[in-house]
C-alpha positions as a Markdown table, in Angstrom:
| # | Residue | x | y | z |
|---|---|---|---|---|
| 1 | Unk | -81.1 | -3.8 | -105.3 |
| 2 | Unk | -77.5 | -3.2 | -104.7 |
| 3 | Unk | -76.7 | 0.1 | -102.6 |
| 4 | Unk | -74.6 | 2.4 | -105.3 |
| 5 | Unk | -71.8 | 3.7 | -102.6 |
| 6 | Unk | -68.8 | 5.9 | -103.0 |
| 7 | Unk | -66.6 | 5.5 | -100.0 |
| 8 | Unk | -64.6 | 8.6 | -98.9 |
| 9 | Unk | -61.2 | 7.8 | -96.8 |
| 10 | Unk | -58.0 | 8.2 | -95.3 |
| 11 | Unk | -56.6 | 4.5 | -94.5 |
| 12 | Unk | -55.8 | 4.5 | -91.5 |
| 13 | Unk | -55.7 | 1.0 | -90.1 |
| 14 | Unk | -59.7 | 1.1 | -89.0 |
| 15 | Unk | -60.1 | 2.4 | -92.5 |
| 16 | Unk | -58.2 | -0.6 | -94.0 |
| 17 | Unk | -61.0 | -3.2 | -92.4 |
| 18 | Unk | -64.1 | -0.5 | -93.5 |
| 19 | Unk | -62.3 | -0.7 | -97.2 |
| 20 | Unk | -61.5 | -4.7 | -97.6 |
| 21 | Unk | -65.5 | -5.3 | -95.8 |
| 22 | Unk | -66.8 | -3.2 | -98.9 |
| 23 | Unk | -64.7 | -4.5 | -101.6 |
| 24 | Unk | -66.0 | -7.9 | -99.9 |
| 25 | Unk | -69.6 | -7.1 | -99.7 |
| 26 | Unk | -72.0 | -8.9 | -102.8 |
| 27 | Unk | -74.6 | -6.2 | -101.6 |
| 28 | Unk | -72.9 | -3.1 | -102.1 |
| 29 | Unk | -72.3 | -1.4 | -105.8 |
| 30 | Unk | -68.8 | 0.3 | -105.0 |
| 31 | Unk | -69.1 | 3.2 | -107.8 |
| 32 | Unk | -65.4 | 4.9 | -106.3 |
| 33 | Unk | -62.9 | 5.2 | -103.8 |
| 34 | Unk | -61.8 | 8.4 | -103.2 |
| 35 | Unk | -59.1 | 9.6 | -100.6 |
| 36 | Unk | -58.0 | 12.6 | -98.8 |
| 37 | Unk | -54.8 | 13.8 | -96.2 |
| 38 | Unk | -56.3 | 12.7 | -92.5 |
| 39 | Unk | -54.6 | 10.1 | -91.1 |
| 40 | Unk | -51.7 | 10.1 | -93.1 |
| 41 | Unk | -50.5 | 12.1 | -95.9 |
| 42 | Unk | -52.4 | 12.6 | -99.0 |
| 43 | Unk | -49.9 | 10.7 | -101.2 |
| 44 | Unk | -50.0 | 8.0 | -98.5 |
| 45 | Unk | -53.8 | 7.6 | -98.4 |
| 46 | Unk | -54.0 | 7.0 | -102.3 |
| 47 | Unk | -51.0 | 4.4 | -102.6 |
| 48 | Unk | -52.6 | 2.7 | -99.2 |
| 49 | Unk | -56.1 | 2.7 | -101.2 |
| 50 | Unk | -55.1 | 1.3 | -103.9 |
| 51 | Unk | -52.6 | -1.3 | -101.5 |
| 52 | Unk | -55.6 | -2.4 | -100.1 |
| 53 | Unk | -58.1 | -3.2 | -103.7 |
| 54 | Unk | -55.1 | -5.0 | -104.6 |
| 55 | Unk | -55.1 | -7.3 | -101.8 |
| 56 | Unk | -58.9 | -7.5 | -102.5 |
| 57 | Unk | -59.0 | -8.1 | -106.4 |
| 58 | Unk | -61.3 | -5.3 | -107.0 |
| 59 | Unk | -59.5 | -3.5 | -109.9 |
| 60 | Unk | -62.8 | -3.0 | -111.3 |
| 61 | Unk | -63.2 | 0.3 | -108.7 |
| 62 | Unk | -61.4 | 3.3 | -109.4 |
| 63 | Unk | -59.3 | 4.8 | -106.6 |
| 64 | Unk | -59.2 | 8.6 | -106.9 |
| 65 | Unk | -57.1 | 11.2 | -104.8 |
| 66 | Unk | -57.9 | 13.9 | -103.5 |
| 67 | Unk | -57.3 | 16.7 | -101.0 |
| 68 | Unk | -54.3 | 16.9 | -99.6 |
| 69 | Unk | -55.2 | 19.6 | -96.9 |
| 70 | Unk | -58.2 | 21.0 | -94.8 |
| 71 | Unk | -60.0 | 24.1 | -96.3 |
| 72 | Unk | -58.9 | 26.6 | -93.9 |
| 73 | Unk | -56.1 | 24.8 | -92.0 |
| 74 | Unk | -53.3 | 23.3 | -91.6 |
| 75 | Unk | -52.7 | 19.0 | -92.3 |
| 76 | Unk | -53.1 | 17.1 | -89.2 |
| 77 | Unk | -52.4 | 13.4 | -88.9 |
| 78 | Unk | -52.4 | 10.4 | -86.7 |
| 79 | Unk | -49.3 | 8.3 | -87.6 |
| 80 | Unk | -49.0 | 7.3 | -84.2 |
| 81 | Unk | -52.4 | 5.5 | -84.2 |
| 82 | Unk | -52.0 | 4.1 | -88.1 |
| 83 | Unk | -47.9 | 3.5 | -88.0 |
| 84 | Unk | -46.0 | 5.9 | -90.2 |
| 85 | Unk | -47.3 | 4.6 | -93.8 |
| 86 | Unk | -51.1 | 4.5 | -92.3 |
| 87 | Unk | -51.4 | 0.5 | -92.4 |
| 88 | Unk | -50.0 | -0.3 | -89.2 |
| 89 | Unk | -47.7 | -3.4 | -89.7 |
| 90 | Unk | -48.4 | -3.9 | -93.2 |
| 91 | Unk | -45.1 | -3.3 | -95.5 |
| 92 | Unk | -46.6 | -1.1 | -98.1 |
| 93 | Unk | -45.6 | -1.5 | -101.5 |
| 94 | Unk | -46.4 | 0.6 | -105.2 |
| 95 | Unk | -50.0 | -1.1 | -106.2 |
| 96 | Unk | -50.2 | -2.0 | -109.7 |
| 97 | Unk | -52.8 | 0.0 | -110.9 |
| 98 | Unk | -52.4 | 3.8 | -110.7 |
| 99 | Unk | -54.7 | 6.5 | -109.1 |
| 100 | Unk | -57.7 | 7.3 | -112.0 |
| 101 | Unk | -57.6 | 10.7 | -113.7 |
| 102 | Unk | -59.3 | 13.1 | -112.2 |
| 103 | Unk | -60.0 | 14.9 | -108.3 |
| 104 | Unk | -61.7 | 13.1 | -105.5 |
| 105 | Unk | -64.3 | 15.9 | -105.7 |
| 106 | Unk | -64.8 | 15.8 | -109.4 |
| 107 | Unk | -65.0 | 11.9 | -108.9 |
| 108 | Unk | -68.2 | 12.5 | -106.5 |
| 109 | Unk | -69.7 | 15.2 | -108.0 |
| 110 | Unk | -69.3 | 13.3 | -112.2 |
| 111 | Unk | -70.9 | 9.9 | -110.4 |
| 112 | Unk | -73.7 | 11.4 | -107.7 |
| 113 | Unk | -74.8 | 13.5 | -110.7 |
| 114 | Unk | -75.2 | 10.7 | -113.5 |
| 115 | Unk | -76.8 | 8.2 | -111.1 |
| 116 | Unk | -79.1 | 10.0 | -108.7 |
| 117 | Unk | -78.3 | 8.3 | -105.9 |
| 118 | Unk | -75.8 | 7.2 | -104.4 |
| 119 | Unk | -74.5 | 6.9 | -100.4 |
| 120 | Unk | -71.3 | 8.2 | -99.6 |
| 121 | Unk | -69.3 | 6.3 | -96.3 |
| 122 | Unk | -66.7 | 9.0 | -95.3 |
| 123 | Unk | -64.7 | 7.5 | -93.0 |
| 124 | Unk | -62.0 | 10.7 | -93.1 |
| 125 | Unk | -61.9 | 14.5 | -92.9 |
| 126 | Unk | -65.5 | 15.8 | -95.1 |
| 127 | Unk | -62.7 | 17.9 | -97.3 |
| 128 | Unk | -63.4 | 16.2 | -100.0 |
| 129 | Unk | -67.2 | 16.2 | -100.3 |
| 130 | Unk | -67.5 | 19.7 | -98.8 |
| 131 | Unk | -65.4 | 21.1 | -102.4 |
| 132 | Unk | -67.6 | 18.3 | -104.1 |
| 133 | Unk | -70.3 | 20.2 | -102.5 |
| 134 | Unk | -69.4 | 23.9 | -103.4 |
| 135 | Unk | -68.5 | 22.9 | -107.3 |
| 136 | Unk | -72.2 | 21.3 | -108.0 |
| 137 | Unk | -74.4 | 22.8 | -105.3 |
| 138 | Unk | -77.6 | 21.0 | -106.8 |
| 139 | Unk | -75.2 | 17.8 | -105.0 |
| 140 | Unk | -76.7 | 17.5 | -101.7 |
| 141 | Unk | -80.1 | 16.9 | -103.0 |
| 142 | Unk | -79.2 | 14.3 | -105.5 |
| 143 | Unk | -76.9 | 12.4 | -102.4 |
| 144 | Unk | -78.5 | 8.8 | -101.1 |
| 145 | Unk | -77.6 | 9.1 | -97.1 |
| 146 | Unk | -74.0 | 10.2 | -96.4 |
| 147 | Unk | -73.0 | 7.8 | -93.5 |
| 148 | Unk | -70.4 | 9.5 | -91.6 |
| 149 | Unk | -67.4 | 8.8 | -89.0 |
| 150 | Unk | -67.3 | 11.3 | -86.9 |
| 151 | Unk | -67.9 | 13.5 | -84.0 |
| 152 | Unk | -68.5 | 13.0 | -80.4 |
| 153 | Unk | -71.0 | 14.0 | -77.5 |
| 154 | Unk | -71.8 | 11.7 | -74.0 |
| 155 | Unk | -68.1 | 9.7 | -74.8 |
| 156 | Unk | -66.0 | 13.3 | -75.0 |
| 157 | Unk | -63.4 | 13.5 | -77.9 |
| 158 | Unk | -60.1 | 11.7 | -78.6 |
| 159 | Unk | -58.3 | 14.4 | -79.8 |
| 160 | Unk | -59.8 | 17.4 | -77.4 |
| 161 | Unk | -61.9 | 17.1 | -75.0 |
| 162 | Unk | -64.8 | 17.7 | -76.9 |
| 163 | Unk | -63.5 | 17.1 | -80.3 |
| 164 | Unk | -62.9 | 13.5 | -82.6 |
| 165 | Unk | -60.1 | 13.3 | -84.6 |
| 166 | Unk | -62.2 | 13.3 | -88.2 |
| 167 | Unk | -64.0 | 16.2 | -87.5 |
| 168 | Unk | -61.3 | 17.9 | -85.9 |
| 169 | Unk | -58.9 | 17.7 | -88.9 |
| 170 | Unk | -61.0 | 19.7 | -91.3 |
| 171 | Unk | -64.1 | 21.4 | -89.2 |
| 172 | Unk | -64.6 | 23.8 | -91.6 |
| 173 | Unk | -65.8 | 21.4 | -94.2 |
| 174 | Unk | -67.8 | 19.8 | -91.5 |
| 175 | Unk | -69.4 | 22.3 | -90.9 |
| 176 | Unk | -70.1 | 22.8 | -94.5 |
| 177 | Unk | -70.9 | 19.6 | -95.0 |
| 178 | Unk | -73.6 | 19.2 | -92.2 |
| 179 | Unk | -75.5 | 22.6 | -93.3 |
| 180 | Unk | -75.8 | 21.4 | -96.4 |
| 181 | Unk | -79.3 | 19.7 | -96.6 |
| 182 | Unk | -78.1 | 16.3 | -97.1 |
| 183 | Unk | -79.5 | 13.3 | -95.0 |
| 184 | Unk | -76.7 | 12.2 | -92.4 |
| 185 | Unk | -76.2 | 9.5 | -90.6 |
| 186 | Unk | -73.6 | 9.9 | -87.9 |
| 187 | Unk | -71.3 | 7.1 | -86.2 |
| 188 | Unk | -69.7 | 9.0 | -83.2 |
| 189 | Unk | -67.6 | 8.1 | -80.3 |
| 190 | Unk | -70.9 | 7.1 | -78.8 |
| 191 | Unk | -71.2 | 4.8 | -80.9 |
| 192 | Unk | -68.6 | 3.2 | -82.3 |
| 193 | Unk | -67.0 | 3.1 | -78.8 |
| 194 | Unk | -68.9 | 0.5 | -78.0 |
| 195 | Unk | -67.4 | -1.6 | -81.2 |
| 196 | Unk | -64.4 | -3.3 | -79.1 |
| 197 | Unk | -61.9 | -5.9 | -81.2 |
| 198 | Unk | -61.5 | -8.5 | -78.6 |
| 199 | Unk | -59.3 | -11.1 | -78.7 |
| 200 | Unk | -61.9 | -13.7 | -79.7 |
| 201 | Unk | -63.4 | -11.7 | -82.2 |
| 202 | Unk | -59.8 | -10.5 | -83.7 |
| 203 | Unk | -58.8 | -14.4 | -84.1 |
| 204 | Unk | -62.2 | -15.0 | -85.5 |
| 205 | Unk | -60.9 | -12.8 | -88.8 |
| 206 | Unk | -57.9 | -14.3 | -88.1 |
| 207 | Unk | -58.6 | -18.1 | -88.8 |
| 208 | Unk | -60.4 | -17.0 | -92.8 |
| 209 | Unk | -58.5 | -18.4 | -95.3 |
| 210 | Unk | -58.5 | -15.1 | -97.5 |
| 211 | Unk | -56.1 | -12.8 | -98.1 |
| 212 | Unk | -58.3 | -9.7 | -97.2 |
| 213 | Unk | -59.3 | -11.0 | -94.1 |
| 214 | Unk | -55.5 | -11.8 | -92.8 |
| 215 | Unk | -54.8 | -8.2 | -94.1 |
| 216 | Unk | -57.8 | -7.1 | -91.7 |
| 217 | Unk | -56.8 | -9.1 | -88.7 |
| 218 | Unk | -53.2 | -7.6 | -89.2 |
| 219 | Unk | -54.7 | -4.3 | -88.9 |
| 220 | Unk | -56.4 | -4.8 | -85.7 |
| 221 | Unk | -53.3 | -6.6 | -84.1 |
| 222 | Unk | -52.0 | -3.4 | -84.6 |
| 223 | Unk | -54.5 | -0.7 | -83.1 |
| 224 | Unk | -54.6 | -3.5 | -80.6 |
| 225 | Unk | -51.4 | -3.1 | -79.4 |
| 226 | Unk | -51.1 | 0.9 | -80.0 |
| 227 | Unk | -54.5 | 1.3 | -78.1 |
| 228 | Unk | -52.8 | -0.9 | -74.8 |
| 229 | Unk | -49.9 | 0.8 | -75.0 |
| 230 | Unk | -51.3 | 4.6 | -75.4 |
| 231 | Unk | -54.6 | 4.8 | -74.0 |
| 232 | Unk | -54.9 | 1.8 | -72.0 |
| 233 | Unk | -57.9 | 0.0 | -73.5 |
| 234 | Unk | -57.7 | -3.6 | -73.7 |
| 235 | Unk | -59.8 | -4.2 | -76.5 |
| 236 | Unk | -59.8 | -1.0 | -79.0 |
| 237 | Unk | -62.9 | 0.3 | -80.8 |
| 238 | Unk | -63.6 | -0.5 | -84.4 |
| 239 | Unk | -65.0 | 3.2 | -85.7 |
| 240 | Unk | -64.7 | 3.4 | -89.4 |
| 241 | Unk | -66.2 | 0.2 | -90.2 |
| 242 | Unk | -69.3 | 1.0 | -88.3 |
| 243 | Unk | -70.4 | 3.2 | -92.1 |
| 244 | Unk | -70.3 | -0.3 | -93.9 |
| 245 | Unk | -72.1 | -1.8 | -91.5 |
| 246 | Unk | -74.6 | 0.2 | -91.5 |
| 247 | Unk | -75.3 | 0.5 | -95.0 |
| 248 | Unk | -75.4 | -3.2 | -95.3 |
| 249 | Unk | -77.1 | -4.1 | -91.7 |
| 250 | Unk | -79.1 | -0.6 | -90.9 |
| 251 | Unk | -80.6 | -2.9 | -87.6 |
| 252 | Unk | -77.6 | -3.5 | -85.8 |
| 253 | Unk | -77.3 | 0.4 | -84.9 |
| 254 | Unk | -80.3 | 2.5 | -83.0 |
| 255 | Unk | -80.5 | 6.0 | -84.2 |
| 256 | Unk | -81.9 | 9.4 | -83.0 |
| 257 | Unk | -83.2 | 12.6 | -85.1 |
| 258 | Unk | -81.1 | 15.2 | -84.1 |
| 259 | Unk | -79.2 | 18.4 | -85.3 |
| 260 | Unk | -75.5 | 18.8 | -85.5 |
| 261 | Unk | -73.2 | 21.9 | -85.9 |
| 262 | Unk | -70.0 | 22.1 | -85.9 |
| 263 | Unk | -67.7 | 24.3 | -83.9 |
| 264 | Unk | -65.0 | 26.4 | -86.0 |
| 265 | Unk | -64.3 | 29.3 | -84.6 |
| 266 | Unk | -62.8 | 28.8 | -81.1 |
| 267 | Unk | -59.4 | 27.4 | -80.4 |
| 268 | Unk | -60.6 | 25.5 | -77.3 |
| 269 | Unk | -63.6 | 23.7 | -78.6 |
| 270 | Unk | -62.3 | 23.2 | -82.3 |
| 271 | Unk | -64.3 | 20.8 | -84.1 |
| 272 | Unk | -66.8 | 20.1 | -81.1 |
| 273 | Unk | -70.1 | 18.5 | -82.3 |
| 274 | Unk | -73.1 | 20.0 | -81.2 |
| 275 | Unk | -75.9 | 17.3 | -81.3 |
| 276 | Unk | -79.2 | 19.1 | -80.6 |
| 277 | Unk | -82.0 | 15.8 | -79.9 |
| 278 | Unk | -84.9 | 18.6 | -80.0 |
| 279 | Unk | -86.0 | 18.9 | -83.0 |
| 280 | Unk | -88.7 | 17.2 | -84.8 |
| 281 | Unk | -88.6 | 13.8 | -86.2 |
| 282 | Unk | -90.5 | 14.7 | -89.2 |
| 283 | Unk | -88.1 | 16.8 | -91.1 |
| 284 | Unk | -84.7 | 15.9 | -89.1 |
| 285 | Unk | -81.5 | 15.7 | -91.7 |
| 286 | Unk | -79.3 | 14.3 | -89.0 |
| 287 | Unk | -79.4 | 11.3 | -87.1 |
| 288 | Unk | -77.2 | 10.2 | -84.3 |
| 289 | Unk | -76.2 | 6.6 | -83.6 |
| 290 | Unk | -76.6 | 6.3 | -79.9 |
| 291 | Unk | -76.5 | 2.3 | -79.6 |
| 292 | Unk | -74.4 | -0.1 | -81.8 |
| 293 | Unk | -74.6 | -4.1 | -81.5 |
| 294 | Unk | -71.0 | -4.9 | -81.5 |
| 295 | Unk | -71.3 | -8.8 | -81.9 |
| 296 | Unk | -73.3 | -8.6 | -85.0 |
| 297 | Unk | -71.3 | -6.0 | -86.5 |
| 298 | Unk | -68.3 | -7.9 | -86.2 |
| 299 | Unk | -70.6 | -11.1 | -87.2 |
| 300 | Unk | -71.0 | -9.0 | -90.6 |
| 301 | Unk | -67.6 | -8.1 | -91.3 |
| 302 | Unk | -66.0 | -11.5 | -90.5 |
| 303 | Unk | -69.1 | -12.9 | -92.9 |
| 304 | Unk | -67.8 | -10.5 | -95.9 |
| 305 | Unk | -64.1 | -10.7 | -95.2 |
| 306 | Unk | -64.9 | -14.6 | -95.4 |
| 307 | Unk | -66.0 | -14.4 | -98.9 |
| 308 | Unk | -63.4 | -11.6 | -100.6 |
| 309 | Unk | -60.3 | -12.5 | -102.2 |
């Protein structure tokens, strides 16, 4: 059976190649897209959505938008990781089909509710699901796994020292979010660090004859480039694709039970994950992916970028 998923977002370049994989995908049921301010603003991450189904012929999926800020704080973004308009080089343009009627949260709560289970890929701030969460709170029990980007322990943070960018941006709905109940599985900087786009796997995607899969190489010509010239790195890590991948290829990632709370309170340590491994296996919520096979992860997403439009 096909996995019924919603995918959560702010695209966001990484974003861009999680979204065009999934609109790929035969094996995933794609129920909704819903967006929220992260990367770029809110406005931004809807039209780039929506940008990006186009490319991929999936008008059949609804793109829905949602929050434009944190719960308690103020918007952050990361322009200078994304480009301005969130899709690195990519010339954005209006996208034929509008935004569907109705809030991101709404969105989740209306399709979790009717079908009972369904996976949610958050590859953004939690803002969205955490006000999902506090409308219906029969929601986290009904969820399939929620497969998150996010957080950071052995690697350190990329925005803090302690503290990834995702989690960061809205901690308070992390935090809400991970005391909820629901089962998570978590792709951290531990993980998806060890995703690298090297050159032969970024001209891999590159020599597909579809459009989604030049729109996904373009993307990581550009982190690329902004990951040489800002941090260093020769060959960046891939991190939001690492939720598709795992829905779809569950093997290619080791996992450990675990317990993670977020930090909100201090200034300094902001949006710190604290991943507690000593707990028992039996009844663990969490789980933390602590090993990730890079060449078969990018063996999957050059696959499904092979077949899309």
């Amino acid at each position: 059976m096909k996995q019924s998923l919603i995918i959560d977002c702010d695209p966001g370049v990484d974003d861009a190649t999680g979204l065009l994989t999934a609109f790929a995908s035969p094996d995933l049921d794609l129920l909704a897209v819903t967006t929220v301010g992260g990367n770029v603003s809110a406005a931004k991450t809807a039209r780039n959505a929506r940008i990006l189904r186009q490319i991929a012929g999936r008008a059949d999926v609804p793109v829905y938008r949602g929050a434009e800020r944190p719960l308690r704080r103020a918007p952050a973004g990361a322009g200078e990781f994304h480009g301005a308009e969130g899709l690195g080089d990519l010339t954005p343009f209006e996208p034929v089909a509008p935004v569907a009627q109705g809030t991101a949260a709404g969105a989740i709560v209306q399709q979790v509710m009717a079908a009972g289970s369904v996976a949610v890929a958050i590859m953004g701030p939690m803002t969205n699901l955490a006000l999902a969460m506090q409308a219906e709170p029969a929601l986290a029990a009904r969820l399939g796994p929620v497969v998150v980007m996010g957080g950071a322990r052995a690697e350190g943070g990329n925005i803090t020292a302690s503290a990834e960018f995702n989690i960061w941006a809205d901690p308070d709905a992390a935090a809400e979010v991970f005391a909820s109940g629901c089962r998570m599985i978590v792709m951290g900087l531990d993980a998806t660090h060890q995703v690298r786009a090297t050159e032969e796997r970024i001209a891999a995607i590159e020599a597909l004859p579809t459009a989604s899969a030049r729109t996904a190489a373009s993307m990581l010509r550009f982190s690329q480039r902004v990951e040489r010239q800002i941090v260093g790195w020769d060959a960046g890590p891939l991190h939001d694709p690492c939720t598709v991948a795992w829905l779809l290829k569950p093997e290619l990632f080791e996992l450990a039970p675990c317990r993670i709370a977020v930090e909100t309170e201090s200034a300094l340590t902001r949006g710190h994950t604290a991943v507690e491994f000593r707990v028992d296996a039996a009844t663990a919520n969490h789980f933390w992916a602590t090993k990730a096979d890079a060449a078969g992860i990018f063996a999957l997403i050059t696959q499904c970028l092979g077949e899309g439009a």
